[in-house]
Backbone bond lengths (Angstrom), bond angles and torsions (degrees), N, CA, C in turn:
res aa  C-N    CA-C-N  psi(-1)  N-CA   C-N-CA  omega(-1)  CA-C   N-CA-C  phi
1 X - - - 1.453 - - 1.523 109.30 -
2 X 1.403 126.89 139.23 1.559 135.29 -156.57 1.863 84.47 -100.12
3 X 1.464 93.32 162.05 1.744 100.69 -149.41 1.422 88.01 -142.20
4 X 1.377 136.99 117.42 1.926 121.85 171.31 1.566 100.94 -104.48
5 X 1.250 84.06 140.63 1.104 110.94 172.11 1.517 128.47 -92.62
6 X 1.272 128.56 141.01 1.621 127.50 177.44 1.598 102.82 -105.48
7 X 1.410 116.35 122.37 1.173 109.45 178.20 1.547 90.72 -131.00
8 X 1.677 93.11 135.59 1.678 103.16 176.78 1.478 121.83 -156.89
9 X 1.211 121.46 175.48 1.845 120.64 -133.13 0.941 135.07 33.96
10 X 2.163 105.66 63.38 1.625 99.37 -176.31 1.345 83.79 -78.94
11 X 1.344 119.06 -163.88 1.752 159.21 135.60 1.718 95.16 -44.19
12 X 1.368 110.00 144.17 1.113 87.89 178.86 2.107 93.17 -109.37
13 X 1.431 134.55 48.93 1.100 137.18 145.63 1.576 99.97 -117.53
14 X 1.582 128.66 39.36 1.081 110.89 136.80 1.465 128.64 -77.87
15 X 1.775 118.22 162.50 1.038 123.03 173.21 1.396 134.08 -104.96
16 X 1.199 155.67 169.40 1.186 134.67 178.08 1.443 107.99 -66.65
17 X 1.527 110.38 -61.93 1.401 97.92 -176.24 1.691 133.42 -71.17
18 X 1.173 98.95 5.81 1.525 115.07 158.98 1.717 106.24 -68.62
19 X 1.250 101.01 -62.42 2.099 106.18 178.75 1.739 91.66 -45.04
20 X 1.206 115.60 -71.37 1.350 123.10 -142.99 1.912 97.47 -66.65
21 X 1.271 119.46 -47.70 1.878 103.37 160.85 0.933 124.43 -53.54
22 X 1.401 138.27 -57.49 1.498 129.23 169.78 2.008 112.95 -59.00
23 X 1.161 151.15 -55.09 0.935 137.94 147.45 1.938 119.40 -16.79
24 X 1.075 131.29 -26.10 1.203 127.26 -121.95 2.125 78.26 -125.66
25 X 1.326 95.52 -17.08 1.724 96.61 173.87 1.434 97.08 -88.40
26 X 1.033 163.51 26.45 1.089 161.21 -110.61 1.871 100.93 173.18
27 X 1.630 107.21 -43.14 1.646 97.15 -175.88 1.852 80.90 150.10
28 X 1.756 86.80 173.48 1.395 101.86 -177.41 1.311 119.32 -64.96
29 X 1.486 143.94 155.54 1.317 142.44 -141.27 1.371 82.49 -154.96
30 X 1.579 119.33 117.58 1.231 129.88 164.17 1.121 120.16 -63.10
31 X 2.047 96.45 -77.93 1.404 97.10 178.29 1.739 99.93 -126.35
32 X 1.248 102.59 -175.03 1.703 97.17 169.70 1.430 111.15 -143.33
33 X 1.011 147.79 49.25 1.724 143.45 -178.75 1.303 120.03 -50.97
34 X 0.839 123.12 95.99 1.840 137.66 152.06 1.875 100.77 -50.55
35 X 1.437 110.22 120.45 1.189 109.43 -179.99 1.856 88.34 -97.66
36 X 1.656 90.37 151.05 1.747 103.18 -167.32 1.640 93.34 -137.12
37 X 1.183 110.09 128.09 1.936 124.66 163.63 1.798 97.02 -39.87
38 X 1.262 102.66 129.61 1.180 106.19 -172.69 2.204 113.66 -80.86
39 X 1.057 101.59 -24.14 1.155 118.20 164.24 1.307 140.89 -71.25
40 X 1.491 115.72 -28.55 1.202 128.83 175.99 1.640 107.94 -138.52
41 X 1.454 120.39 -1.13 1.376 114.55 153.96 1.839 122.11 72.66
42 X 1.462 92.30 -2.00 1.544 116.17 157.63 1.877 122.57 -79.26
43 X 1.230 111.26 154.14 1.655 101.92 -153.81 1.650 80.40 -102.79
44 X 1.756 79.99 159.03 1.683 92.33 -174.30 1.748 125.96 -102.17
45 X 1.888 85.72 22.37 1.493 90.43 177.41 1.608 112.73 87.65
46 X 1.026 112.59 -21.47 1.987 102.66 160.96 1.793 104.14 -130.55
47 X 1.524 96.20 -179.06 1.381 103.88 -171.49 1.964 106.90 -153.17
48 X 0.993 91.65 159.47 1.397 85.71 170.28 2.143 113.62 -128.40
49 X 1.544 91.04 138.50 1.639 90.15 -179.76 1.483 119.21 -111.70
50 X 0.971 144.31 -176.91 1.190 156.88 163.16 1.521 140.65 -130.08
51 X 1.270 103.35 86.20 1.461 107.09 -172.74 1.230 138.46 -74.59
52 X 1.132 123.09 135.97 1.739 116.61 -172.42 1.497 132.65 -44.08
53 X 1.451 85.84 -30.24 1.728 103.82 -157.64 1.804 111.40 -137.81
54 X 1.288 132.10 132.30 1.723 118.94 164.78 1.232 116.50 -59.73
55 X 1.566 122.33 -12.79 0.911 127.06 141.93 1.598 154.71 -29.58
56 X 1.448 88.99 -67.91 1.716 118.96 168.03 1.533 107.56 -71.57
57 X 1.574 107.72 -53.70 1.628 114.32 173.83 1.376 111.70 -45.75
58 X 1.375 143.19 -46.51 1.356 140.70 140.52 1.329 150.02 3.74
59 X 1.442 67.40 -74.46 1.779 89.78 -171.25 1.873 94.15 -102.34
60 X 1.066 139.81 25.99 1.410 151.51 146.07 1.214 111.91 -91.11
61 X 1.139 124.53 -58.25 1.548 127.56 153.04 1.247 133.20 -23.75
62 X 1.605 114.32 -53.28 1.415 135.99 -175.88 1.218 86.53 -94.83
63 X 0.993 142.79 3.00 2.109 123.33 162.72 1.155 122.89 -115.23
64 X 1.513 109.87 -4.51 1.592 119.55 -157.95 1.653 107.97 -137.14
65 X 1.202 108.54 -0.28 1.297 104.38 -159.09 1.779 93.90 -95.35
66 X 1.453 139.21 105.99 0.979 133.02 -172.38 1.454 111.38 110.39
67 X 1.348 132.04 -8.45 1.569 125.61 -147.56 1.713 80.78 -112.52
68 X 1.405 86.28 162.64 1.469 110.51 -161.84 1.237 105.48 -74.57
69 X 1.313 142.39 132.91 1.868 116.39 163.94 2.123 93.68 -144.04
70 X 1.640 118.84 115.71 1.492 111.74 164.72 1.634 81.73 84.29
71 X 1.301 146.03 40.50 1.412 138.50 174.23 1.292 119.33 59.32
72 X 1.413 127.52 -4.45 1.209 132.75 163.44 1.245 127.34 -65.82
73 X 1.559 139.47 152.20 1.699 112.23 150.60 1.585 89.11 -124.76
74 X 1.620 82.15 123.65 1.555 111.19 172.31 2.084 112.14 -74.87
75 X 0.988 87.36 -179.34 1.213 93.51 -161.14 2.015 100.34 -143.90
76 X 1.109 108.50 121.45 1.579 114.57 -163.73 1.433 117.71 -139.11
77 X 1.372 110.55 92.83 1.747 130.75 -174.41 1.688 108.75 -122.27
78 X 1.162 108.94 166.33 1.372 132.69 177.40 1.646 100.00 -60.29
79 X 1.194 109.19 122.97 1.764 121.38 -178.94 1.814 107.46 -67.48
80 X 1.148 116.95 106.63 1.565 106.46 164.70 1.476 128.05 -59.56
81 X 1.698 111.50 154.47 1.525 95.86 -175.65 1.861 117.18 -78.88
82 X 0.894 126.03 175.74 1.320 129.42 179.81 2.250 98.96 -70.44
83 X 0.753 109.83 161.11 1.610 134.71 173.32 1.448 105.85 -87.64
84 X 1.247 140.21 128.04 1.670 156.39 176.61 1.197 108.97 -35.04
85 X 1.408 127.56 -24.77 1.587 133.71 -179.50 1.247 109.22 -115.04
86 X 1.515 130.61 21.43 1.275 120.21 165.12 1.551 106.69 100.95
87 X 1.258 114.47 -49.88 1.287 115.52 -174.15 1.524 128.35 64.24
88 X 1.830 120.89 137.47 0.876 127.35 166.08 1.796 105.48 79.60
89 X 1.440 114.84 177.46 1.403 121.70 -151.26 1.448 122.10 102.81
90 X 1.242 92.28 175.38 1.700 108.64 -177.49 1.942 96.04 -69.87
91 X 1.312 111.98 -61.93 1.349 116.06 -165.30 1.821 120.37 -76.24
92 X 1.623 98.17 -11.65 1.490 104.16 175.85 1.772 119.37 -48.20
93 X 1.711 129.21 1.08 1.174 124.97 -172.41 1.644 112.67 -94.28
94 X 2.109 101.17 -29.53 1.338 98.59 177.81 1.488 96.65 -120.29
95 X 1.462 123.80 60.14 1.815 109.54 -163.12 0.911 125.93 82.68
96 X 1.651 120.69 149.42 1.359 93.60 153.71 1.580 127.30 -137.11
97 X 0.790 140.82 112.46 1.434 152.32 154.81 1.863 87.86 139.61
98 X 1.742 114.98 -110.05 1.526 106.08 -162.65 1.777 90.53 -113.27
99 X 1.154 110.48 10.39 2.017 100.08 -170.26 1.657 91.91 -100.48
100 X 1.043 139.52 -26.48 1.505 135.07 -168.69 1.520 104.10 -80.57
101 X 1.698 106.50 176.17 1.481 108.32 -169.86 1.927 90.12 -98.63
102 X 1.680 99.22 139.87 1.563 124.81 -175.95 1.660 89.10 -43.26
103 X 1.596 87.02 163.71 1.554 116.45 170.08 1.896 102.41 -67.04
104 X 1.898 118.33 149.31 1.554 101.26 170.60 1.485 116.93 -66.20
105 X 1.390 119.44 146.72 1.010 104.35 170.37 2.094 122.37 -80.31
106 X 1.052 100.44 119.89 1.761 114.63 -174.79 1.187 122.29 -92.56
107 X 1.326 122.43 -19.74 1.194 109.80 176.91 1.886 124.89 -121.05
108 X 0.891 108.38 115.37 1.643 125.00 174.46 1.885 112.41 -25.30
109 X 1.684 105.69 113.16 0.996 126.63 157.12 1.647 111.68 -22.12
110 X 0.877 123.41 126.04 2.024 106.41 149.96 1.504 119.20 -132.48
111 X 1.787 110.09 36.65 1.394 122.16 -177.27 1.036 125.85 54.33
112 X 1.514 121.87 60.02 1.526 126.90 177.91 1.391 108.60 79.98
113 X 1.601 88.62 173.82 1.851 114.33 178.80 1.193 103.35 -74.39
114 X 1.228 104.91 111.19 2.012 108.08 164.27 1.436 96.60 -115.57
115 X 1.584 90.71 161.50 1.620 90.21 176.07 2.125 86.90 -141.46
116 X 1.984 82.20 148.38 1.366 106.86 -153.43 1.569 99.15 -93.13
């Protein structure tokens, strides 16, 4: 059964196939995605992997989790799944867009537009 991995505080001039050789002493390496800013195509400092085995996912963990790679020490755990609404963002605190619950309302009624 394939196992993902969350890998985070690379360097951000790491490469994928830099993750995916060092991972790859560890056990078979499915896939390896470097997530990249979609706009400027620079990486955002974590990645996600995919391991062959709960096995391999493991024992990648227990070798990698803390170890230095590009002057960094990364940090390498089991990837959580995403949340039913996508999760996360600027607006994820009050909803987000028109399906989430409204902002509180804060400020005091004073019965319409009058003019003074």
């Amino acid at each position: 059964m394939e196992v993902k991995l969350f890998i985070g505080n690379l360097s951000f001039t790491t490469k994928e196939e830099d993750l995916r050789a060092l991972l790859a002493q560890a056990g078979t390496v499915v896939t390896a995605d470097l997530i990249k800013d979609r706009s400027t195509g620079e990486s955002k400092g974590f990645a996600f992997v995919v391991m062959a085995s709960q096995a391999d996912a493991a024992k990648a963990t227990q070798m990698f989790n803390g170890y230095s790679l590009d002057n960094r020490e990364i940090k390498v755990g089991p990837a959580r799944e995403r949340d039913a609404s996508g999760g996360g963002g600027y607006n994820d605190r009050y909803g987000s867009g028109n399906n989430g619950p409204r902002r509180p309302n804060t400020h005091k009624n004073k019965g319409g537009a009058r003019r003074y």
